[in-house]
Phi, psi and omega in degrees: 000137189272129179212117163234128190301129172227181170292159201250026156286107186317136155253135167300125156272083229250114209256120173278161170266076221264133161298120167240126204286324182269153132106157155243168168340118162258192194275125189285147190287141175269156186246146185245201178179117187195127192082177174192143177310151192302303185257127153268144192266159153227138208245143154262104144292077160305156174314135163265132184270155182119218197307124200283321200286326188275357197282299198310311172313289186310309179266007162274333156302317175270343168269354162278328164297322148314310157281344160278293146038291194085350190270327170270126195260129149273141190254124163336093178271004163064028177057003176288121142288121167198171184233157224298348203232319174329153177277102214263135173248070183301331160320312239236340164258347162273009159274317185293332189084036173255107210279312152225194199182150181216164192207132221214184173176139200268089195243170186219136215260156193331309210282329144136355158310143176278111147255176206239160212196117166224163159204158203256156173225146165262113177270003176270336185234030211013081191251168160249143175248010184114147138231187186210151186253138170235115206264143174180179176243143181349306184301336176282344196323311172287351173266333147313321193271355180271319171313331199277322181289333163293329196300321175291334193307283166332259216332303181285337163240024165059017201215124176306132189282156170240014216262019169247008185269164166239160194232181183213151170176148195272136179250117142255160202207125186061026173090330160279160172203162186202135180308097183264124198232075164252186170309151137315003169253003180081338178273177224014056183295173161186167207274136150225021180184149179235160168169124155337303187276184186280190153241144190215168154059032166317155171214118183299139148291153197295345159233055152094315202312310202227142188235139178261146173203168171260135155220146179262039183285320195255026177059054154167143196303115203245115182283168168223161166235106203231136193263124226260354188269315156260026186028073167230144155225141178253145228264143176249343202213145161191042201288188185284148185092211168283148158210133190183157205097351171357150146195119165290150189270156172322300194297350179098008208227339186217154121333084174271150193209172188235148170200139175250032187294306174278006174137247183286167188295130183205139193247152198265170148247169203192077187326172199280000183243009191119299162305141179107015203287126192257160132261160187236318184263173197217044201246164184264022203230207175247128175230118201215161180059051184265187184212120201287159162287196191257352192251005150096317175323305202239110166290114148295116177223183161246121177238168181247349171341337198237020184127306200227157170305155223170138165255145197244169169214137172220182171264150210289355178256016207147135147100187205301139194257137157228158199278150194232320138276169180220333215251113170080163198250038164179098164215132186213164160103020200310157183218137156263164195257158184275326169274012189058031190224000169233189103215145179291167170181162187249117194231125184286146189195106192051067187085329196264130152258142199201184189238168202226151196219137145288071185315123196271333161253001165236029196003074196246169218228141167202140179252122182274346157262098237252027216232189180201019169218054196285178160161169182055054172330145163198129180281121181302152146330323163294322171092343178289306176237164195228155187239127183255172139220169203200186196233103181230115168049064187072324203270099225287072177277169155276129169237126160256170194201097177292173205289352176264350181120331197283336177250135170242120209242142190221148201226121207212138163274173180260352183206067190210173151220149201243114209234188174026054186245170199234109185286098218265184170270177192312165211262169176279000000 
């Protein structure tokens, strides 16, 4: 277990609110669990004492997250209630077999706001790692309790948490379909588009604000850029022919986007407002699906140039292309990871499509899913897991899979079927 000692000085936190203007509630993604990481670590969460309805929310959040994880063992707490300041017995919870344990309490403060108030312990060295105050209003609560839970995540792996990011992915349910925005845990979704027609290719911008999509309303694939805190949006790509594929560059200022306006598919750049449409490839072949790296230098895309489907890499302005996969006659969909040491990617491999990771510096190739219709990879902020979509028993389900393979998650509507989905980045 990784642990490093910091102060044991609160930081305030203040949980904004975030809006989403269009649309209601839809039917919640349900969560699986299969596999686990090799060493689990074990944690106690005790009860927070103070509001009993917000402790239940807060701490039922963070022990779920931890354990949907795979990272985490939870140790019995025995119904104790105690709080951030109580005198911790480290002897008597390393005994219990808990490695750490955080303890906490729920107020509800002048303003008429909750605040939710931890503090984390190493109980092999009896230590304090640090707490944090989390200021927010009732409707927030679980997004307290996700904060609380990255914050033990970090502390305890030495790895930033996601369980406080949101992911988006399109539900057709009846012939409709709709643009979905929830926790990364499937719970509080909500619509941020209905449409007749499909939606494909959701993509976040790097800061959470805005999702670039394909929509066919207008019976034919049209990109949008749509901003989610006031649901207004704008068409960025809407040339003759397809347009389809987004992937925002880091900073958030351009679009790589595929267009066949000149004959084969081929990809372009595109501010973010529309203006600026460059082309970048020069090929007589299809050229599709790209995706910038995290340092922003470089296009991953697929292409059919040399025969067969393939992932290619240039530079982001351009220019000389070289080929990135080798193994097998059909790998497409590149994802590169946010720490730049991997990419994902869907690779046929006997009949099976499924998904596959690379290591970037010894390109060794290894497929981590056990599924057999796999597509539309997508990577937490973090790089530790990736989100797919897959196929079950006909139906269009989610799956996460970390990147070595060993954990596996699985995320289902109960009456829907659910595709194209996207991971956003850490939340502001």
């Amino acid at each position: 277990m990784k642990m490093n000692a910091m102060s044991t000085i609160f930081r305030f936190i203040f949980l904004p609110f975030f809006l989403l203007t269009v649309g209601f509630a839809q039917a919640q993604l349900s969560f699986e669990l299969s596999g686990a990481g090799a060493n689990r670590i074990p944690v106690t969460i005790v009860d927070f004492p103070g509001d009993p309805a917000a402790s239940r929310v807060i701490t039922s959040t963070v022990r779920a997250d931890l354990e949907r994880s795979g990272l985490f063992k939870l140790i019995d707490h025995n119904n104790l209630a105690f709080d951030e300041n109580a005198p911790i017995n480290h002897a008597d919870w390393k005994a219990r077999g808990a490695d750490a344990l955080a303890a906490g309490s729920i107020a509800r403060s002048a303003d008429g706001r909750m605040e939710a108030r931890f503090r984390l312990y190493d109980s092999q060295k009896g230590v304090s790692l640090g707490g944090a105050v989390y200021v927010t209003d009732s409707q927030q609560l679980r997004l307290a309790g996700h904060r609380i839970a990255d914050y033990i995540y970090e502390k305890l792996t030495g790895e930033k948490g996601v369980f406080s990011t949101r992911i988006a992915y399109v539900v057709k349910t009846q012939g409709k379909f709709s643009l979905q925005i929830a926790d990364a845990d499937g719970q509080n979704p909500a619509t941020a588009l209905m449409s007749p027609e499909p939606i494909i290719s959701p993509v976040w911008s790097p800061d959470g604000s805005r999702l670039a999509y394909v929509s066919f309303e207008k019976k034919k694939p049209v990109i949008y850029v749509h901003s989610l805190a006031s649901g207004a949006r704008h068409i960025v790509a809407n040339q003759k022919g397809s347009n389809s594929a987004p992937a925002w560059s880091p900073d958030g200022r351009k679009l790589a986007v595929v267009l066949s306006k000149d004959g084969f598919s081929q990809i372009y750049s595109v501010n973010a407002d529309g203006s600026g449409l460059q082309r970048l490839t020069q090929s007589s072949g299809i050229d599709t699906e790209p995706r910038y790296s995290a340092d922003g230098g470089t296009i991953y895309f697929t292409s059919d140039r040399g025969g067969s489907p393939q992932v290619y890499q240039m530079a982001a302005s351009g220019g000389d292309v070289r080929r990135v996969t080798f193994e097998g006659s059909y790998n497409v969909s590149a994802r590169p990871s946010p720490d730049g040491k991997s990419l994902a990617f869907i690779s046929r491999r006997e009949g099976r499509f499924q998904l596959a990771v690379m290591d970037l510096a010894s390109r060794q190739v290894q497929v981590v899913s056990d599924s057999n219709k796999d597509e539309s990879p997508s990577f937490a902020p973090n790089s530790r897991m990736i989100l797919i979509a897959t196929e079950i028993g006909g139906r269009g389900v989610l799956s996460a899979v970390s990147s070595d393979g060993r954990i596996k998650q699985r995320l289902t509507v109960a009456a829907g079927d659910v595709r194209e989905p996207a991971w956003g980045p850490y939340s502001q």
